[in-house]
C-alpha beads as a LAMMPS data file, in Angstrom:
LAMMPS data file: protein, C-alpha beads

144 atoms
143 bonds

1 atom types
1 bond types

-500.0 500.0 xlo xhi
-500.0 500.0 ylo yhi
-500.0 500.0 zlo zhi

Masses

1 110.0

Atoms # bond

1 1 1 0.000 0.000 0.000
2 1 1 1.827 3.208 -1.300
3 1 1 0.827 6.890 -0.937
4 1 1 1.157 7.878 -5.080
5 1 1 0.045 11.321 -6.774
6 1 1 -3.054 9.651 -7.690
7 1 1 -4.056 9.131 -4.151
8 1 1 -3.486 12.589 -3.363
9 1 1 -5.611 13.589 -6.497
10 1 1 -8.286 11.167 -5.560
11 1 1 -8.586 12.609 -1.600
12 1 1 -8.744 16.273 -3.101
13 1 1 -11.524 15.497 -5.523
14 1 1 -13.441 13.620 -3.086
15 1 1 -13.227 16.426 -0.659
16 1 1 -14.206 18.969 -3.222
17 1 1 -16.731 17.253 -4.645
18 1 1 -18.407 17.223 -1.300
19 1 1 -18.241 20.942 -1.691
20 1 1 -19.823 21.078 -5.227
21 1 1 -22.533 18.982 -3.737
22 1 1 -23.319 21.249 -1.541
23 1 1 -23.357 23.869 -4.259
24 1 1 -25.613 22.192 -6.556
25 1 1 -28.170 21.073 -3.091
26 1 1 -27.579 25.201 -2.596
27 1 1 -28.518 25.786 -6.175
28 1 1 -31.262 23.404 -6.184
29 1 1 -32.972 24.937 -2.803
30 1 1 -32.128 28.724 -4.285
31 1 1 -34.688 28.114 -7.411
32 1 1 -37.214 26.048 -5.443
33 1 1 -37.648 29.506 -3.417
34 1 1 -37.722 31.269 -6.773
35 1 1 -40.306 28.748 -7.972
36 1 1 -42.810 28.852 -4.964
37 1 1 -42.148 32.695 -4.569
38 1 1 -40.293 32.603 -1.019
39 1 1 -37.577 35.031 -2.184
40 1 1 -37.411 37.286 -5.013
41 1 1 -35.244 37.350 -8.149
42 1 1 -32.692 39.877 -6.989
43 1 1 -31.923 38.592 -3.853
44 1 1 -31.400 34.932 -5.027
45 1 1 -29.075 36.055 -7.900
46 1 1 -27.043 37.754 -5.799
47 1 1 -26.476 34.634 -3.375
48 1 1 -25.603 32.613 -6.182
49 1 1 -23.748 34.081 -8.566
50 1 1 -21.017 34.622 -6.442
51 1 1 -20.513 30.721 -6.431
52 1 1 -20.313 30.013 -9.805
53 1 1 -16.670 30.849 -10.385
54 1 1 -15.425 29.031 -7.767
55 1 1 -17.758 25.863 -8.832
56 1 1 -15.969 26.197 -12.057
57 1 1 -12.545 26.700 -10.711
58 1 1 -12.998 24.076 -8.668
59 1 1 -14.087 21.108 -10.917
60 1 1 -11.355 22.392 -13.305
61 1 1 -8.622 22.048 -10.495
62 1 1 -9.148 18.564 -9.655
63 1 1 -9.353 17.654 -13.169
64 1 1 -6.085 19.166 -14.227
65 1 1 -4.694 17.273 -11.146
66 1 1 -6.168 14.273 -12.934
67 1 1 -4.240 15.012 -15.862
68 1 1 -0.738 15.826 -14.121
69 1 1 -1.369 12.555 -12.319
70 1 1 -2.080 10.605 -15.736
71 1 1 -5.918 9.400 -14.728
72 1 1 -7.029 9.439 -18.467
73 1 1 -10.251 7.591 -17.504
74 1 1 -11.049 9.950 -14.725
75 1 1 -9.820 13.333 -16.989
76 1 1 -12.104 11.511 -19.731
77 1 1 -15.358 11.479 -17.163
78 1 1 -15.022 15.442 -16.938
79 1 1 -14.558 17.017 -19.599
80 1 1 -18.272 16.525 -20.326
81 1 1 -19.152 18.857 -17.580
82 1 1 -16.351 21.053 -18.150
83 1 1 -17.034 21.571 -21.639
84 1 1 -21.081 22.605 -20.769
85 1 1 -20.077 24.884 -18.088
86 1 1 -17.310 26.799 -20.198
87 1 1 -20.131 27.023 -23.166
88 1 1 -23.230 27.861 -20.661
89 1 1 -20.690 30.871 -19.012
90 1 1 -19.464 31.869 -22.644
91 1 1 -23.261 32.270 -22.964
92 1 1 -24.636 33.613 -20.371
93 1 1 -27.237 36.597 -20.162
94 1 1 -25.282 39.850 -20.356
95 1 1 -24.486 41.366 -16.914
96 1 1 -21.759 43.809 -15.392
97 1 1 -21.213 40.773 -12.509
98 1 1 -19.568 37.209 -13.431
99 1 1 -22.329 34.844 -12.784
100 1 1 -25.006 33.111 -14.840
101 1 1 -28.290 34.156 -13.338
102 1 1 -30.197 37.824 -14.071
103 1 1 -32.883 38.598 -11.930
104 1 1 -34.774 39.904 -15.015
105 1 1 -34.854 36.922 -16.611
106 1 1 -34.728 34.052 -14.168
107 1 1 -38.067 34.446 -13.425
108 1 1 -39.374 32.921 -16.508
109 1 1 -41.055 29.854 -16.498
110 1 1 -38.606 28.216 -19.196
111 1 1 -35.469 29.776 -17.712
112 1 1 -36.439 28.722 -14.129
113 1 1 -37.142 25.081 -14.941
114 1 1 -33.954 25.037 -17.156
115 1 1 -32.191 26.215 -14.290
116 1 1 -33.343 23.028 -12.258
117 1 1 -32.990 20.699 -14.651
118 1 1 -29.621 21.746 -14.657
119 1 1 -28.654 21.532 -10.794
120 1 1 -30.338 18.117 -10.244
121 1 1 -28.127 16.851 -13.233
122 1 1 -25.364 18.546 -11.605
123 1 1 -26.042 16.689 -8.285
124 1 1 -26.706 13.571 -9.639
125 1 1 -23.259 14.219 -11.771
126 1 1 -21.197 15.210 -8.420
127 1 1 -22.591 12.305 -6.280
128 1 1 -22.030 9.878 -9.021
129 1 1 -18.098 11.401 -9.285
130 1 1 -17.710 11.244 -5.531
131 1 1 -18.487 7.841 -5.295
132 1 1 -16.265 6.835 -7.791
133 1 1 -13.763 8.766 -6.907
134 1 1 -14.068 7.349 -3.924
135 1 1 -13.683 3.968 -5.613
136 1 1 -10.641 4.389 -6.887
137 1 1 -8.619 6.018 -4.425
138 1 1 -9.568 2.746 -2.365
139 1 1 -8.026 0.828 -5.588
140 1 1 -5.115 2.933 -6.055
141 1 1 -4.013 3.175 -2.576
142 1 1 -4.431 -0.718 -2.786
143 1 1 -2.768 -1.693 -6.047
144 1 1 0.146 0.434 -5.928

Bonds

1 1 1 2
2 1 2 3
3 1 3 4
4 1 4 5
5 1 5 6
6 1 6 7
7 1 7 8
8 1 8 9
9 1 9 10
10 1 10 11
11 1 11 12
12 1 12 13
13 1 13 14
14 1 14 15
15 1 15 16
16 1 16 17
17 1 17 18
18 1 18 19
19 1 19 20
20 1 20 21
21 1 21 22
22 1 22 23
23 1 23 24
24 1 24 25
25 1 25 26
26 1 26 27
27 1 27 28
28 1 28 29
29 1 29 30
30 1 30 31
31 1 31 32
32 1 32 33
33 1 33 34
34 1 34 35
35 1 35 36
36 1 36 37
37 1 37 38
38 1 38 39
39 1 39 40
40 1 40 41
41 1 41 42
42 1 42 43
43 1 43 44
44 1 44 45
45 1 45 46
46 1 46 47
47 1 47 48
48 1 48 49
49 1 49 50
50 1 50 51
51 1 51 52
52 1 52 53
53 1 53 54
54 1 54 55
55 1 55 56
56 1 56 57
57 1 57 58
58 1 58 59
59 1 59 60
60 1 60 61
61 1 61 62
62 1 62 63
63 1 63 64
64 1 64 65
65 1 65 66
66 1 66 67
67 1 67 68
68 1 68 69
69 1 69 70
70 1 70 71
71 1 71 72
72 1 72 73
73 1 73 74
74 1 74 75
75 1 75 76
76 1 76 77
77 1 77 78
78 1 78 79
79 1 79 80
80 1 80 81
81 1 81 82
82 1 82 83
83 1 83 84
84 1 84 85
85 1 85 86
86 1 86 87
87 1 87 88
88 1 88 89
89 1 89 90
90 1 90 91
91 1 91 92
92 1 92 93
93 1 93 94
94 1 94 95
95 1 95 96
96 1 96 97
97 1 97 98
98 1 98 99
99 1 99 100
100 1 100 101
101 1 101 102
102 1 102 103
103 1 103 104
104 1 104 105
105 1 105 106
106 1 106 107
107 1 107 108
108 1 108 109
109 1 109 110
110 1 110 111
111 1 111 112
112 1 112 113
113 1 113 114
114 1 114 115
115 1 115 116
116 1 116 117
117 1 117 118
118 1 118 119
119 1 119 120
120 1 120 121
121 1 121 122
122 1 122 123
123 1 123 124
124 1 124 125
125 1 125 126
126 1 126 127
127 1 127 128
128 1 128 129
129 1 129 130
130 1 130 131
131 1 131 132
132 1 132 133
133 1 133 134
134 1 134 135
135 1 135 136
136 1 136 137
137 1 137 138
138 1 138 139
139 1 139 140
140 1 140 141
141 1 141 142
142 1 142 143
143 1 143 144
């Protein structure tokens, strides 16, 4: 049983995922309010556009350690997600804020159910990854 860089890769993701989970549960809860009118549009955009970045620099940090660390299969299972959420910022709704979400617009019907279409597949995505992730680290730290 040896300590490698993929081990170390594997621990980070796993702990970071936990952290996207929460943002996607966040995300999830955040347009449920919009939906049953608990909170308005302005308020909710402001809570969450703030963690969009770091969802995206996240993901993209434990998947470049997947690459220095040569886990093809893992980089492989990624770039999916990475690939939507570099086209969904490149087109996002004009705004003078980074984030995806303007209160004018959220609001409608198609945009709000889009929106939590999105963060269930994102959940379901990030629990599937942790899982596995947690899979492997178990077979790397007992292979090597």
């Amino acid at each position: 049983m040896a300590f490698t860089f993929a081990a170390f890769c594997y621990i980070a993701a796993i702990i970071l995922t936990a952290f996207l989970i929460f943002f996607a549960i966040w995300q999830i809860i955040a347009f449920d309010e919009l939906k049953t009118d608990y909170k308005n549009p302005i308020d909710q955009c402001n809570s969450l556009n703030p963690l969009v970045l770091p969802e995206y620099a996240i993901h993209i940090f434990f998947t470049l350690l997947f690459l220095w660390g040569g886990e093809w299969v893992t980089v492989a299972l990624n770039m999916p997600l990475i690939g939507y959420n570099v086209w969904r910022y490149l087109h996002r709704p004009v705004m003078s804020a980074p984030g995806l979400y303007d209160p004018t617009t959220v609001m409608n019907a198609d945009v709000l159910t889009y929106c939590m279409r999105e963060g269930w597949c994102k959940l379901a995505f990030y629990l599937i990854s942790f899982f596995y992730y947690l899979y492997r680290m178990i077979y790397v730290l007992v292979t090597y």
